[in-house]
C-alpha positions as CSV (number, residue, x, y, z in Angstrom):
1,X,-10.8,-21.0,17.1
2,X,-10.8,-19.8,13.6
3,X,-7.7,-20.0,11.5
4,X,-7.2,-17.9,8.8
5,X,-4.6,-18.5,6.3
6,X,-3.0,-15.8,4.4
7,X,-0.4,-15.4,2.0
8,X,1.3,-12.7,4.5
9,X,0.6,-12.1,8.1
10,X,0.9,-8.3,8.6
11,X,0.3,-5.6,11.5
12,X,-3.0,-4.4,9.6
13,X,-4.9,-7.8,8.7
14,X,-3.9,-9.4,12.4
15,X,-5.1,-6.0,13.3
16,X,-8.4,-5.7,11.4
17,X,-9.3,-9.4,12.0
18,X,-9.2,-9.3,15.4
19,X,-11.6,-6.7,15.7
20,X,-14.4,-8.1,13.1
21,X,-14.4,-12.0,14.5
22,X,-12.8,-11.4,18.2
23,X,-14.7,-8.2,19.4
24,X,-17.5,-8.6,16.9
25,X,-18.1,-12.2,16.7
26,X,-16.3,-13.2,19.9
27,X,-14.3,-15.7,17.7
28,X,-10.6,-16.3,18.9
29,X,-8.8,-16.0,15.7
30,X,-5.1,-17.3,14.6
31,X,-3.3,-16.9,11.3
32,X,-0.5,-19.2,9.3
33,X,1.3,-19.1,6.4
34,X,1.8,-22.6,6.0
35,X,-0.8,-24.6,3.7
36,X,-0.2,-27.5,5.8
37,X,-1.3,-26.4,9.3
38,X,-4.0,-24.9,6.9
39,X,-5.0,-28.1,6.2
40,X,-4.4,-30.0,9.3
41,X,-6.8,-27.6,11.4
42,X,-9.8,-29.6,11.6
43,X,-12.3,-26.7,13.3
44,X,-13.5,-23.6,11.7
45,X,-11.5,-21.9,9.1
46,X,-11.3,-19.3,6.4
47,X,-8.3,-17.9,4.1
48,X,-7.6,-14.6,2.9
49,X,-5.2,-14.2,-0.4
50,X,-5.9,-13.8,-4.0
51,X,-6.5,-17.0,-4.7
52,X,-8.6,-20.0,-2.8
53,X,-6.5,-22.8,-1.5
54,X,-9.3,-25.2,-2.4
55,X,-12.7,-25.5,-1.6
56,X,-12.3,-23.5,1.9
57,X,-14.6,-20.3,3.0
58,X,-12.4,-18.4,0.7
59,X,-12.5,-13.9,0.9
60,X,-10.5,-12.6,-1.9
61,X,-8.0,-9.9,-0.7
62,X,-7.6,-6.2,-1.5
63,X,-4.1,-5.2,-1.4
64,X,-4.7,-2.4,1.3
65,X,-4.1,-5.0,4.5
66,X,-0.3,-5.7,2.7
67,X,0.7,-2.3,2.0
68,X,2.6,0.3,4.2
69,X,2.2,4.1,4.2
70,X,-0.6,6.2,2.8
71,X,-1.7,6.6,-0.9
72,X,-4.8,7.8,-2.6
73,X,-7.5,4.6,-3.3
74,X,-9.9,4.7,-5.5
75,X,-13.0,3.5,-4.1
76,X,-16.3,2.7,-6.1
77,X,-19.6,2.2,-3.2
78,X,-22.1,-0.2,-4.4
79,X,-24.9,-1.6,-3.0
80,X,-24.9,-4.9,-1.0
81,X,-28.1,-6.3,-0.3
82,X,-29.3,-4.3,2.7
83,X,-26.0,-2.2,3.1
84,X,-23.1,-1.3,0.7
85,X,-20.2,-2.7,0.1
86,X,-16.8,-1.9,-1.4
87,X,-13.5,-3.1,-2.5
88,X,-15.4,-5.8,-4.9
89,X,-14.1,-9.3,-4.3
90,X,-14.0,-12.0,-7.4
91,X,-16.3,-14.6,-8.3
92,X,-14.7,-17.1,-6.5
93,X,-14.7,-14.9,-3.3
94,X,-17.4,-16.2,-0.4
95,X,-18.3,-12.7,0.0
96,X,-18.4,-10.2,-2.6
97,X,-16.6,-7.5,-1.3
98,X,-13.2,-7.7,1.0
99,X,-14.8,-6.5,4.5
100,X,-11.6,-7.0,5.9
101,X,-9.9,-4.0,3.7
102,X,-12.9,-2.2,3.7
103,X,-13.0,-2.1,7.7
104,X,-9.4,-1.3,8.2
105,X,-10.1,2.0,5.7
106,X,-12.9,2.8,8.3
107,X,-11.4,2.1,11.6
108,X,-8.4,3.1,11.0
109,X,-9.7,6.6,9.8
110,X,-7.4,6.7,6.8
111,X,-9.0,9.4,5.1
112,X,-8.5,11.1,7.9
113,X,-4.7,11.2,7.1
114,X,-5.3,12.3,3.7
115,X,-5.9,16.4,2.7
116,X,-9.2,17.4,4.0
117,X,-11.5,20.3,4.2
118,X,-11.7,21.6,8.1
119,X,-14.4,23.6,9.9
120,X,-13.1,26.5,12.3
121,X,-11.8,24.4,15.0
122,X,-9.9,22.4,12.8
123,X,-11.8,19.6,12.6
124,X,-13.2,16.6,10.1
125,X,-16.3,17.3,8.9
126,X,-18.9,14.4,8.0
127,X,-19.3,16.0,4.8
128,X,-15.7,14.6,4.0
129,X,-16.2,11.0,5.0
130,X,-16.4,8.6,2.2
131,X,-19.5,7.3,4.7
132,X,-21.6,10.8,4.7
133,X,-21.0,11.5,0.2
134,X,-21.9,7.7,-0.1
135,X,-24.6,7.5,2.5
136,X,-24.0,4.6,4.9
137,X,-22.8,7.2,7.4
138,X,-26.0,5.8,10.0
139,X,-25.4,2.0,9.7
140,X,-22.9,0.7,11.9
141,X,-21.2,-1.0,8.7
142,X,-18.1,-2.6,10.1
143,X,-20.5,-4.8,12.4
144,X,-22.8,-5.7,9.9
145,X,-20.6,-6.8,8.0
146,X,-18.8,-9.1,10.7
147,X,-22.4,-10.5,10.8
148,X,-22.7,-11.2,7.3
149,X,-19.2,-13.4,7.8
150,X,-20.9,-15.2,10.7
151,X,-23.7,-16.0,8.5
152,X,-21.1,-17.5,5.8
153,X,-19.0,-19.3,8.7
154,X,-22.4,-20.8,10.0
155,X,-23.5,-22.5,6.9
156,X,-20.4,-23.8,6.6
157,X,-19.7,-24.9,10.0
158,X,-23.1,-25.5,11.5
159,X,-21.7,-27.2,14.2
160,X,-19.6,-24.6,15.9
161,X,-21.1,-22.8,18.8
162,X,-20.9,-19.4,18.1
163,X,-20.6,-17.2,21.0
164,X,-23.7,-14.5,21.2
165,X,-23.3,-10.8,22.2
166,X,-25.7,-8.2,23.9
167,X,-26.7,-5.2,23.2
168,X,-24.8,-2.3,25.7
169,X,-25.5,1.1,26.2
170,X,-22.2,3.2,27.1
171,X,-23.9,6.8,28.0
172,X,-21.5,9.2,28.1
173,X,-21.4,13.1,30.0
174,X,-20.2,16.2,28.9
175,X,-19.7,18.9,31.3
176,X,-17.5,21.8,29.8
177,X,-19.2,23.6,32.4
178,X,-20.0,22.6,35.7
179,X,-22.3,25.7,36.6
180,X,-23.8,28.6,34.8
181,X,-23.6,31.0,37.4
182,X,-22.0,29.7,40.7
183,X,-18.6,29.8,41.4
184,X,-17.2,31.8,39.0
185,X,-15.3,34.2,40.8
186,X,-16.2,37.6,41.7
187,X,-14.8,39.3,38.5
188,X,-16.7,37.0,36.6
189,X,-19.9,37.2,38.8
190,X,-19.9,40.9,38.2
191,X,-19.1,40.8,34.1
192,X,-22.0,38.5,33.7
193,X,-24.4,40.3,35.6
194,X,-23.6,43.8,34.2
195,X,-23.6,41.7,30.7
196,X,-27.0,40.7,31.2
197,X,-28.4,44.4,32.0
198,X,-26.4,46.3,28.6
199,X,-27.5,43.4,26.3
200,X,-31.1,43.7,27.8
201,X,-31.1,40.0,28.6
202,X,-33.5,40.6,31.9
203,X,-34.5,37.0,32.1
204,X,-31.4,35.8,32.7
205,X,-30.6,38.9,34.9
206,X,-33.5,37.4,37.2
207,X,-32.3,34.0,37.2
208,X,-28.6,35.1,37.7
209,X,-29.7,36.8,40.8
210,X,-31.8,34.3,42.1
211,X,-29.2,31.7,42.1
212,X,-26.2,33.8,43.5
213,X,-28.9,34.6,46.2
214,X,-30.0,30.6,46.6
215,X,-33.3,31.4,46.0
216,X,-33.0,29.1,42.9
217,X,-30.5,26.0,42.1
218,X,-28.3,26.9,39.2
219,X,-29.8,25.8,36.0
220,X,-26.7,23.7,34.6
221,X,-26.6,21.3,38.0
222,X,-28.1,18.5,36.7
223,X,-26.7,15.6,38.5
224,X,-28.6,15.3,41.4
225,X,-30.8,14.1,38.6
226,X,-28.3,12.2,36.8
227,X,-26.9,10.4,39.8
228,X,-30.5,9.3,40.4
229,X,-30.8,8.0,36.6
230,X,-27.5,6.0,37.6
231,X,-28.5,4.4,40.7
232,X,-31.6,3.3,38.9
233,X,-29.3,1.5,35.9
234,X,-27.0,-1.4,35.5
235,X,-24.6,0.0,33.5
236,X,-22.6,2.9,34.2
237,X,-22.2,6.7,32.6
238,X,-19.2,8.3,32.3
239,X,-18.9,11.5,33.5
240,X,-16.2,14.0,31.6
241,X,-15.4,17.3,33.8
242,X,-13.0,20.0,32.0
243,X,-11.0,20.6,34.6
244,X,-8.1,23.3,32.5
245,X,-7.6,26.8,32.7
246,X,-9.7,29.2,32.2
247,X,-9.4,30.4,28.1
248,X,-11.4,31.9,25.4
249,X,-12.4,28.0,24.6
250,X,-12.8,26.7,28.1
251,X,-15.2,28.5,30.5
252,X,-15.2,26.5,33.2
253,X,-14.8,27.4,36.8
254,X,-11.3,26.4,38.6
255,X,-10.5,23.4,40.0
256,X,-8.8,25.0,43.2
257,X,-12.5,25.8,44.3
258,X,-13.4,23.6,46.9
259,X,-17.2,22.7,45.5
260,X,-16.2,21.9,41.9
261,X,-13.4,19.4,44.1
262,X,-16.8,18.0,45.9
263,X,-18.8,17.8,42.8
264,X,-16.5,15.5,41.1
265,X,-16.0,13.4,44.1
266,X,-20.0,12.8,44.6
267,X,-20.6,12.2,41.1
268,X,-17.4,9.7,41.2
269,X,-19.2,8.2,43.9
270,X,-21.6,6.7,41.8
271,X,-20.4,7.2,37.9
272,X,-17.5,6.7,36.2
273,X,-15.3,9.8,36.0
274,X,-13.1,11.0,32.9
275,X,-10.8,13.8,32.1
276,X,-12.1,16.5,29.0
277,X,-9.2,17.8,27.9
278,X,-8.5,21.1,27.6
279,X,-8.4,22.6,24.4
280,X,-4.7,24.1,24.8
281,X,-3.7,20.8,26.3
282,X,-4.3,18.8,22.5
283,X,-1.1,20.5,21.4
284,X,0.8,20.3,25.1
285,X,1.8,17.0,26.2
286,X,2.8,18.9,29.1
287,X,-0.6,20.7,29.8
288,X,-2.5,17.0,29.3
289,X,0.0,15.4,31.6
290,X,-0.6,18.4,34.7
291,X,-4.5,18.1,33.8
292,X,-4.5,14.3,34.3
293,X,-2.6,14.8,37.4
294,X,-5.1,16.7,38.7
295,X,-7.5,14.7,38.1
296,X,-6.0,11.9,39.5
297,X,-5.7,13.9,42.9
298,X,-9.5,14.6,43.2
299,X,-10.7,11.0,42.8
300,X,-7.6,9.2,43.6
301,X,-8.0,6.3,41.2
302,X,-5.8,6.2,37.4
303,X,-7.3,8.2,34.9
304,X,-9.3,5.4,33.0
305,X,-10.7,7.5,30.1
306,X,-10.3,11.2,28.0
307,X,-12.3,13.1,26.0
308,X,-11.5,16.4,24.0
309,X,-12.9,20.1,24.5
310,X,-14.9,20.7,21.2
311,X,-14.8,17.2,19.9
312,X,-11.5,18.1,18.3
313,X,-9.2,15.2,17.2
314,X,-5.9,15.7,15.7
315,X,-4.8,12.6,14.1
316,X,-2.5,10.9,14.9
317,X,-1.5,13.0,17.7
318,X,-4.2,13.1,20.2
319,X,-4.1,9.3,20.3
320,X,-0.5,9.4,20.7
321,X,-0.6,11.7,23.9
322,X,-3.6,9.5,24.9
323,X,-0.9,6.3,24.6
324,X,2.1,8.2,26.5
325,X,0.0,9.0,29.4
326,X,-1.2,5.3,29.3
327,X,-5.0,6.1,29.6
328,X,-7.1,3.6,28.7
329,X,-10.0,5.0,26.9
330,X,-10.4,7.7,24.6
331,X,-13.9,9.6,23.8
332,X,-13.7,11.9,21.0
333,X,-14.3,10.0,17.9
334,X,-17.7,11.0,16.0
335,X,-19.2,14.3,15.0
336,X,-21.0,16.7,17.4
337,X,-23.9,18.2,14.7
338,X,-24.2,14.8,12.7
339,X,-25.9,11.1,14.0
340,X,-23.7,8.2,12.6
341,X,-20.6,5.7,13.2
342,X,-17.3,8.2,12.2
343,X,-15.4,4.8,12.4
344,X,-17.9,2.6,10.9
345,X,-18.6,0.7,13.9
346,X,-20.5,0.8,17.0
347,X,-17.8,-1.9,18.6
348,X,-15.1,-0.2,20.5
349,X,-11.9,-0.8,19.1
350,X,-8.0,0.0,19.5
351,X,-6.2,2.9,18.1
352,X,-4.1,2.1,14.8
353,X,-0.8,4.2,14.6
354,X,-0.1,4.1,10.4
355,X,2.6,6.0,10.6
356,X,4.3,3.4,12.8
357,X,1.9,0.8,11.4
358,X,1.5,-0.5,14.5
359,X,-1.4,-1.5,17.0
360,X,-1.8,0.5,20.3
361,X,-3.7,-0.1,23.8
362,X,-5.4,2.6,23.7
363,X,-9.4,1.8,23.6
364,X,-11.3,4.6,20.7
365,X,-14.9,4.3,21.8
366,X,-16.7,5.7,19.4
367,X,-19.5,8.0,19.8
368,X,-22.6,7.8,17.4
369,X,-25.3,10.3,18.7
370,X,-24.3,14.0,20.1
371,X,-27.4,16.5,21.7
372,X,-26.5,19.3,19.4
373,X,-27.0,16.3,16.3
374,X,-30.7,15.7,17.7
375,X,-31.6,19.4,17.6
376,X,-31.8,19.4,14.3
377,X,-35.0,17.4,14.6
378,X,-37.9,19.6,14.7
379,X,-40.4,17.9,16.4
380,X,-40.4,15.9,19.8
381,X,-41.4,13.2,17.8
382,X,-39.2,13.9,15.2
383,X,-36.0,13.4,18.2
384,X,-37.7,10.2,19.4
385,X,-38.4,8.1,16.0
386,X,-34.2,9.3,14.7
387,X,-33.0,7.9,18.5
388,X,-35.3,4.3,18.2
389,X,-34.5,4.0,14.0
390,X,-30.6,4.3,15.3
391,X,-30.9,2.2,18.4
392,X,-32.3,-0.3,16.7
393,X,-29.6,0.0,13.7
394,X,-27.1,-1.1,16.9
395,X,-29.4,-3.7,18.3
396,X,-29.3,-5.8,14.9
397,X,-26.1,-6.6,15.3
398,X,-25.8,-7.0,19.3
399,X,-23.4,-3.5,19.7
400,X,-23.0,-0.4,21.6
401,X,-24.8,2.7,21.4
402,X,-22.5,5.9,23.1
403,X,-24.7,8.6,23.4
404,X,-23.1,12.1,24.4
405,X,-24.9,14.2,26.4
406,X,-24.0,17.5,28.7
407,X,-25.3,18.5,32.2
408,X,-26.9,21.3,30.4
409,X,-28.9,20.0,27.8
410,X,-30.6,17.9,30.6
411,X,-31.6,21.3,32.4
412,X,-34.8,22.7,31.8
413,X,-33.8,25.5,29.4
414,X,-36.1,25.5,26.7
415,X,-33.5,25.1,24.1
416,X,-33.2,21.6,25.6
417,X,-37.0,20.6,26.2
418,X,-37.4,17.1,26.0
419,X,-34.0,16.1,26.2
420,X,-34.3,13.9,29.7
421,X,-37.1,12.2,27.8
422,X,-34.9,11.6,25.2
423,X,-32.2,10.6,28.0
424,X,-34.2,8.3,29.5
425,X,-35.9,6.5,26.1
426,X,-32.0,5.8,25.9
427,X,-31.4,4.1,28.9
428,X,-34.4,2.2,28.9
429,X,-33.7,0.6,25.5
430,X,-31.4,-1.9,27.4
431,X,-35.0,-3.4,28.4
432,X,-37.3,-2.8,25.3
């Protein structure tokens, strides 16, 4: 176990060290006050104040872990042999910079908290993010970090058997909309298809047609396809249906119909299933509650995991609704035209309240690679070398890689040609 003295054991650095050395580095970790427990612990060991004890692993400390509240920080990025670093450490320090400060700033999303720019929907942008304007935005930094400690803790302690992670792969479904043209109704049937004939879309007319007839399956039912890529994997996808009312954000057909019901139930059959919340529900406790109820009726097993309608997060108060309804998991964090770790890490790790300054059970994992990001690429190619340079960014330091992905872009729509290719050069990473 590694035992880290401090000058002050506070919410924040318990918080923060637990996930770079015990869901990093699979180190149990312990803190003390006391100089002499300090100095009777005879196994690995590190402190964390502003000055060393003695000749110990010694990591000089930023004030951020012993404050409370919010204020503005100045930061200054510099470059760190292979990555960047900030929050510069003394001479004396092991490492150069305090990771520990620098990784609660990141995970904790403080600037997040702070006055922002928003786009339309009212959300963060990347451009915003101290790791977009200072360009480490595509290196899972928090991680590589914790692995730069492991190499310190190692030289110093060549002895200990340090525990070894893998590398995961936690693929993860969007479906904002089960169908494109079944099921909606037969006011909504008849908008679309007199839609299609003033707007001169004829193409889509035809296919319209052809699929309310059942001459042709309807182009957004995709997981036949995807419950056959699950069988054939170890791991499992999770599979988010919006399941709210009908709105000008959510177009989705209603849960009362009877095949949407069956839908959900076969793909639970085989895939983890989560709730996307609807996007008046982010606001409505009430609305989130009724929508997790529902869920919880077709598939008849506890909500385990959420994820937002338009990737919108409202901090602090998404996660808060998350924890009141005591769901597990939560989905939204990362940025839906924009590869790269919002949070700094590809680790998942727990929700930080700092209003309350206090750590919560509910689970943020991350994603780091949205469909919409990887049409940006231009080329085929182009898709494939961004997706291998940022799997193997994850596979340097053992993490995992959350892909999001929706039942549509694995159609065959041309917008989305090549996308089960790029699906699949996902999944079979685990192997390569």
């Amino acid at each position: 176990m590694l035992l880290v003295y401090t000058h002050k054991i506070t919410p924040r650095l318990t918080y923060t060290f637990k996930h770079l050395c015990k869901r990093i580095l699979g180190l149990e970790v312990s803190f003390t006050s006391k100089i002499e427990d300090f100095i009777a612990h005879d196994s690995i060991k590190m402190s964390y104040a502003k000055q060393p004890l003695s000749k110990e692993i010694f990591v000089q400390s930023h004030s951020l872990l012993f404050e409370q509240g919010l204020s503005d920080i100045d930061i200054t990025v510099n470059d760190w042999e292979d990555t960047k670093g900030f929050f510069a450490a003394g001479d004396r320090s092991d490492l150069p910079y305090d990771i520990f400060a620098a990784s609660f700033y990141l995970l904790s999303r403080y600037e997040e908290y702070l006055p922002h720019v928003k786009d339309d929907f009212g959300r963060f942008l990347a451009s915003e993010s101290l790791a977009y304007t200072e360009n480490f935005l595509q290196e899972p930094i928090v991680d590589i970090w914790a692995y730069k400690l492991k190499v310190v803790l190692q030289e110093r302690f060549p002895e200990y058997d340090f525990p070894e992670r893998q590398y995961k792969i936690e693929p993860v479904i969007d479906v904002p909309c089960a169908y494109k043209y079944s099921y909606k109704g037969l006011l909504r049937t008849i908008g679309g298809i007199f839609g299609d004939i003033f707007r001169l879309k004829f193409r889509q007319f035809y296919e319209r047609i052809s699929v309310l007839l059942g001459l042709k399956r309807d182009p957004f039912d995709t997981f036949g396809w995807l419950i056959n890529r699950q069988k054939s994997t170890s791991f499992k996808f999770t599979v988010f249906f919006l399941i709210g009312a009908y709105s000008t954000f959510d177009k989705n057909i209603s849960i009362n119909k009877k095949q949407f019901v069956a839908l959900i139930k076969s793909v639970g059959d085989y895939c983890n299933i989560g709730l996307k919340a609807s996007y008046f529900s982010l606001d409505n406790l009430d609305i989130l509650k009724k929508e997790k109820q529902k869920m919880e009726v077709v598939t008849n097993v506890n909500l385990m995991a959420i994820r937002n309608s338009h990737s919108k997060l409202n901090l602090p108060s998404t996660y808060r609704n998350a924890v009141e309804l005591e769901i597990p998991q939560e989905h939204t964090m990362g940025y839906i035209n924009v590869l790269g770790f919002r949070a700094g890490t590809c680790t998942p790790f727990q929700f930080y309240d700092l209003d309350y300054e206090v750590q919560t059970p509910l689970q943020i994992h991350s994603y780091h690679c949205m469909d919409f990001a990887l049409l940006k690429q231009e080329s085929q190619l182009d898709k494939q070398q961004t997706l291998e340079r940022f799997i193997n960014a994850i596979k340097k330091v053992d993490g995992t890689f959350s892909p999001v992905f929706h039942n549509y872009s694995l159609s065959n729509d041309e917008t989305w040609s090549g996308f089960k290719t790029l699906f699949n050069q996902i999944l079979n990473s685990i192997d390569a």
